[in-house]
PLY file of the C-alpha trace (Angstrom):
ply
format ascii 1.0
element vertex 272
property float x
property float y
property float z
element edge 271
property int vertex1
property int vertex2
end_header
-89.37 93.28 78.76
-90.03 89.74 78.20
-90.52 90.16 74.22
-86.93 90.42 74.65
-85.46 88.83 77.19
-87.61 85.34 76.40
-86.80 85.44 72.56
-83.35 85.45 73.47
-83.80 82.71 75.59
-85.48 80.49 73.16
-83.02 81.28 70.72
-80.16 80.24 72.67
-81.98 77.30 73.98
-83.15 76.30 69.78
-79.28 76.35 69.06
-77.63 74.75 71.82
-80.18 71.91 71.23
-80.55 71.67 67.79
-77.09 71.81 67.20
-76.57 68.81 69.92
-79.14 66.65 68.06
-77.54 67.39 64.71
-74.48 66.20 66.13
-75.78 62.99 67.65
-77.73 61.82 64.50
-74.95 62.61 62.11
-72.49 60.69 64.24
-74.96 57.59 64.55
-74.57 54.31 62.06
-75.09 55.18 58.61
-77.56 52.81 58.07
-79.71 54.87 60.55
-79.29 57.77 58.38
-82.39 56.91 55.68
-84.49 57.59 59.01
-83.27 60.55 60.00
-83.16 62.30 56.08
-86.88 60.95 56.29
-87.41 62.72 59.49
-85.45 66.09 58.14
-87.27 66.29 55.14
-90.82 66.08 56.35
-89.53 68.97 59.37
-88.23 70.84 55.95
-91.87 70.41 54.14
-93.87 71.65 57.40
-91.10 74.29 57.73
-91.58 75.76 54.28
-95.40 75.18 54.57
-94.99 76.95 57.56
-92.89 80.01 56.01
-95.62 80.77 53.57
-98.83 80.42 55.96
-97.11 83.13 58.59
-95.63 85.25 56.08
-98.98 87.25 55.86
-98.97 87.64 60.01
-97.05 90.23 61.26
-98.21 89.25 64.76
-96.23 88.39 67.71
-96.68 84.68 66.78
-96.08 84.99 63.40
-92.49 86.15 64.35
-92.16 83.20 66.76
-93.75 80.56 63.90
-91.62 82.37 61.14
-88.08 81.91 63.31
-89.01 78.15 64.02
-89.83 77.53 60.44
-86.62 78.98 59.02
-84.77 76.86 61.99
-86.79 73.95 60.54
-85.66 74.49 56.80
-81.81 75.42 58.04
-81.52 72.01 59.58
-82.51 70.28 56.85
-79.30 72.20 54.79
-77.10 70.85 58.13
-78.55 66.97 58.09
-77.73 66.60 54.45
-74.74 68.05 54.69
-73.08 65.95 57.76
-74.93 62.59 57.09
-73.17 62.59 53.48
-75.80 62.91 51.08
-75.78 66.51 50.06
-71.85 67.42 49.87
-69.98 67.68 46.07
-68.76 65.91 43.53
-65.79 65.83 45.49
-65.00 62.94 48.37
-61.50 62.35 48.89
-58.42 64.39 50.74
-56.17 66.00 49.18
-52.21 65.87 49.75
-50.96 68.47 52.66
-48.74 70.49 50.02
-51.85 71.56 47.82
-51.95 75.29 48.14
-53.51 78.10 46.19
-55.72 77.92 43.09
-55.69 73.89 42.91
-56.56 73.91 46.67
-59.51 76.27 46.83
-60.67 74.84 43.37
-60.74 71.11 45.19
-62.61 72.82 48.45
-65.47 73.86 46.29
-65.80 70.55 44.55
-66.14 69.21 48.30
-68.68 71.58 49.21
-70.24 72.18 45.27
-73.86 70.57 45.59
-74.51 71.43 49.54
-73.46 75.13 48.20
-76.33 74.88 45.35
-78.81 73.65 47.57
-78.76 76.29 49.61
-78.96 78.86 46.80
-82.02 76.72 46.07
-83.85 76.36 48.97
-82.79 80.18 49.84
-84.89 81.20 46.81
-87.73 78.50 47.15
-88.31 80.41 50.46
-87.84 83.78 48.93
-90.64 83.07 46.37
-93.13 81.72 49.44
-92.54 85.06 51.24
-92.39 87.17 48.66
-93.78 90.64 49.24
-94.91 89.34 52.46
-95.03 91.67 56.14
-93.44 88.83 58.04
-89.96 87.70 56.59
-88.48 86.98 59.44
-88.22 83.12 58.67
-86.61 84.59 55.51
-84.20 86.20 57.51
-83.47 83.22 59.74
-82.36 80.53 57.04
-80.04 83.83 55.73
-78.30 84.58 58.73
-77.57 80.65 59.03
-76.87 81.48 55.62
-74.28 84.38 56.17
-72.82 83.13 59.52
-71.73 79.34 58.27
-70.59 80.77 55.12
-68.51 83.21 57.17
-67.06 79.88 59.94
-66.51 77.85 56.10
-64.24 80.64 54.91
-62.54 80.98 58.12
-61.90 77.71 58.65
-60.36 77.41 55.24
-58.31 79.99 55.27
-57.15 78.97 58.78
-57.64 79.70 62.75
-56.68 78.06 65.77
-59.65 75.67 66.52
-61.08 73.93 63.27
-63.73 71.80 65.42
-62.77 68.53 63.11
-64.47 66.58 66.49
-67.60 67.55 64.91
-67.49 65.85 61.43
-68.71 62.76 61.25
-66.47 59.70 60.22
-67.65 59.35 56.84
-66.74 63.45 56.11
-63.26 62.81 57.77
-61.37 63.75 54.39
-62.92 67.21 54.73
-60.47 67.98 57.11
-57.68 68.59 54.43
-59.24 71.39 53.47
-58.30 73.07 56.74
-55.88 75.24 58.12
-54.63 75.70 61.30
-53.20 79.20 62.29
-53.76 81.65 64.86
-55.90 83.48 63.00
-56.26 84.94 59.28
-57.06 88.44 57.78
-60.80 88.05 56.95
-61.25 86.91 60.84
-61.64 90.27 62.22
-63.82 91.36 59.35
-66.22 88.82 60.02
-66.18 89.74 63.44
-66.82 93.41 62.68
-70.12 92.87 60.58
-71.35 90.25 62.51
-71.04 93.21 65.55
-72.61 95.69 63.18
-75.04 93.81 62.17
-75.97 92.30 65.73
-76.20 95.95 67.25
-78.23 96.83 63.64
-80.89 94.34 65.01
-80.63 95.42 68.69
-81.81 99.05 67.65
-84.47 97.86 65.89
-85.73 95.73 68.25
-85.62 98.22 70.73
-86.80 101.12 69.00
-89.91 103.11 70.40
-92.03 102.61 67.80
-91.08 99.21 67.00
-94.19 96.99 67.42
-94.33 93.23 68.68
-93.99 91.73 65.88
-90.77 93.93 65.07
-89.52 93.67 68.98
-89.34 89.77 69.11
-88.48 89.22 66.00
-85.34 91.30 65.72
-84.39 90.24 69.17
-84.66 86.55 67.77
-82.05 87.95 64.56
-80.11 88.86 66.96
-79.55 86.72 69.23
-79.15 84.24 66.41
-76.20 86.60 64.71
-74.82 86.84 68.70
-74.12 83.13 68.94
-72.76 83.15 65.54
-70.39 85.50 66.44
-69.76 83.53 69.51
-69.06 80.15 67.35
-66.65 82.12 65.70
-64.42 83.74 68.92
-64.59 80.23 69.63
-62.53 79.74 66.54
-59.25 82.03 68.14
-59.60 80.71 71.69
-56.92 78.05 73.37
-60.25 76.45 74.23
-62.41 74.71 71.54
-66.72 74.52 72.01
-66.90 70.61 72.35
-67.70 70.74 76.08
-70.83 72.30 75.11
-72.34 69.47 72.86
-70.64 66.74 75.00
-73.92 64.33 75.10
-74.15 64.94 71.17
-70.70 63.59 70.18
-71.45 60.59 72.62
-72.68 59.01 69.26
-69.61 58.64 67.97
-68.02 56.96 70.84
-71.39 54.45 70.63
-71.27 53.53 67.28
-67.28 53.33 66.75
-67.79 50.02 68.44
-70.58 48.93 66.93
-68.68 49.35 63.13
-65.48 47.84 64.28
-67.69 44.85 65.26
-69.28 44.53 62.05
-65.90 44.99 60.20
-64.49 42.35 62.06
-67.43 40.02 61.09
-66.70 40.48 57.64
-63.35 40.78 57.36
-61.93 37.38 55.32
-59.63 34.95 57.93
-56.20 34.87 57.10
-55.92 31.78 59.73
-53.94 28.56 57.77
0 1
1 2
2 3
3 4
4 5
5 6
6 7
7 8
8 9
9 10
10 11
11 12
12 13
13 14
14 15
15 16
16 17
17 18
18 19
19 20
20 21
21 22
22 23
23 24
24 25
25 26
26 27
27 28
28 29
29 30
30 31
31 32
32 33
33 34
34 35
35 36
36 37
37 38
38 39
39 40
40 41
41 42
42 43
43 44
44 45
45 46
46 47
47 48
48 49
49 50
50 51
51 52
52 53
53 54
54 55
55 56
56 57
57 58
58 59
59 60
60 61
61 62
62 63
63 64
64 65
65 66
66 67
67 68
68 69
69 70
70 71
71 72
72 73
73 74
74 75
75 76
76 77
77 78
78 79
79 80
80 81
81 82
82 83
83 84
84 85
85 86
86 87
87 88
88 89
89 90
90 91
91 92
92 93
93 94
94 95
95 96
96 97
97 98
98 99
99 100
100 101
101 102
102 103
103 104
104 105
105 106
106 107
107 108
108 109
109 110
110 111
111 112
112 113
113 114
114 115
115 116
116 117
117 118
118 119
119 120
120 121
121 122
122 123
123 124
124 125
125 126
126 127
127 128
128 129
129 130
130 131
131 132
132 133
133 134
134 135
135 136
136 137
137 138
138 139
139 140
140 141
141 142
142 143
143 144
144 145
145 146
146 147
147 148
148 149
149 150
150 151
151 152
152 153
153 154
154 155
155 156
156 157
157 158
158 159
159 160
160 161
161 162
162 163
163 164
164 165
165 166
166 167
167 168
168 169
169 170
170 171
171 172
172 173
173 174
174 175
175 176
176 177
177 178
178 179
179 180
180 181
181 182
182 183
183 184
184 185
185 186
186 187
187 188
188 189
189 190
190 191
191 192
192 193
193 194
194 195
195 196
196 197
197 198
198 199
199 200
200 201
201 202
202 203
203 204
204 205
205 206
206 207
207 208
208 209
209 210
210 211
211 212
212 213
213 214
214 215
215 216
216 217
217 218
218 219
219 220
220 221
221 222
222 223
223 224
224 225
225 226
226 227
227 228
228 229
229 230
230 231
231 232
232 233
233 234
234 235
235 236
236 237
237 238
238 239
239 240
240 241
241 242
242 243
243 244
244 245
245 246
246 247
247 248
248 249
249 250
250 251
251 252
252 253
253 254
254 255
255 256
256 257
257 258
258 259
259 260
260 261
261 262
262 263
263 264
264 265
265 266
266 267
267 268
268 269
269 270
270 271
């Protein structure tokens, strides 16, 4: 019982935090942002280092050490992403009116290299697992995959809470690219297959002849595709998810301060 009751505990305990700490450092001073690439990209070398030592153990550990890794490699694709330096060619709003081919050609542009990257790294880790009994690392960075590319789309095409709180200053213009309606038709679709999909997992992990490797792994999938599914509801509720990551957006009260102090410094006098 605990190979699936503690996996799911992890999980949810993995994305609560990570997701918190992504939030704080991407909301910090940009100048603080060198560090924490530094700091991403040395978690994404151990992580892929990582993926490609386990992928040959289909123990119980090797499913634990296979989900971290892909969480490691996923949060590099996040950290790029928010601090700035991995977006598209992209970086300005665009007017309210836009709509149709001109919009969703300008959304891409926004979004055009962090898109590439992830096709990248997605088949860098592909290639280190390769024909490998252990992909569930694999399977972690594609469900991130699958589930944000499902919340992008959503939030494009429109639902009630767009989560804008969570975008850094410096990604503010990103915001034009949302819509804001009570919902839109490919919402329920993506809450179908992330159900399907979810249960899919479930059975396996469950099954009789499932072994431990198979049992907390799965349950892991799951669990991750569950709170995916629960980011999106969150997207149709008359209450948004910012209570949850409270003590990460505190960085963006700290350091609003801290730049309107510097601007001030060198902003020329207009005194006589």
């Amino acid at each position: 019982m605990a190979d699936l009751w503690l996996p799911a505990l992890v999980t949810l305990l993995v994305w609560w935090f990570s997701t918190g700490l992504i939030i704080y450092l991407d909301g910090l001073r940009r100048e603080t942002f060198r560090w924490t690439m530094l700091g991403a990209t040395s978690l994404l070398l151990v992580g892929l280092a990582g993926l490609h030592m386990v992928a040959w153990d289909a123990s119980a550990a090797g499913a634990w050490l296979g989900f971290l890794c892909g969480v490691l490699c996923w949060a590099w694709i996040e950290i790029a992403f928010l601090t700035g330096l991995v977006t598209g060619p992209r970086r300005t709003a665009i007017p309210r009116s836009t709509r149709g081919w001109p919009r969703l050609r300008a959304a891409v542009a926004a979004i055009l290299w962090h898109e590439i990257a992830i096709i990248v790294l997605a088949a860098v880790i592909v290639a280190l697992t390769w024909g490998a009994p252990n992909q569930i690392g694999t399977w972690t960075f594609i469900a991130f995959w699958v589930m944000r590319q499902s919340a992008k789309l959503n939030v494009f095409l429109g639902v009630r809470n767009l989560s804008e709180s969570f975008l850094p200053d410096h990604l503010r213009y990103l915001e034009s690219f949302f819509a804001r309606r009570p919902m839109n038709l490919l919402f329920p679709v993506s809450v179908l297959a992330g159900v399907v999909g979810c249960g899919l997992l479930v059975l396996a992990a469950i099954a009789p002849d499932a072994s431990r490797h198979e049992t907390i792994g799965f349950t892991l999938l799951a669990t991750l595709v569950a709170l995916g599914l629960l980011e999106h509801i969150f997207m149709v509720m008359p209450v948004s998810a910012d209570g949850l990551w409270k003590w990460g957006l505190a960085s963006r009260q700290t350091a609003a301060p801290a730049v309107a102090k510097e601007e001030g410094r060198t902003r020329p006098s207009t005194a006589g």
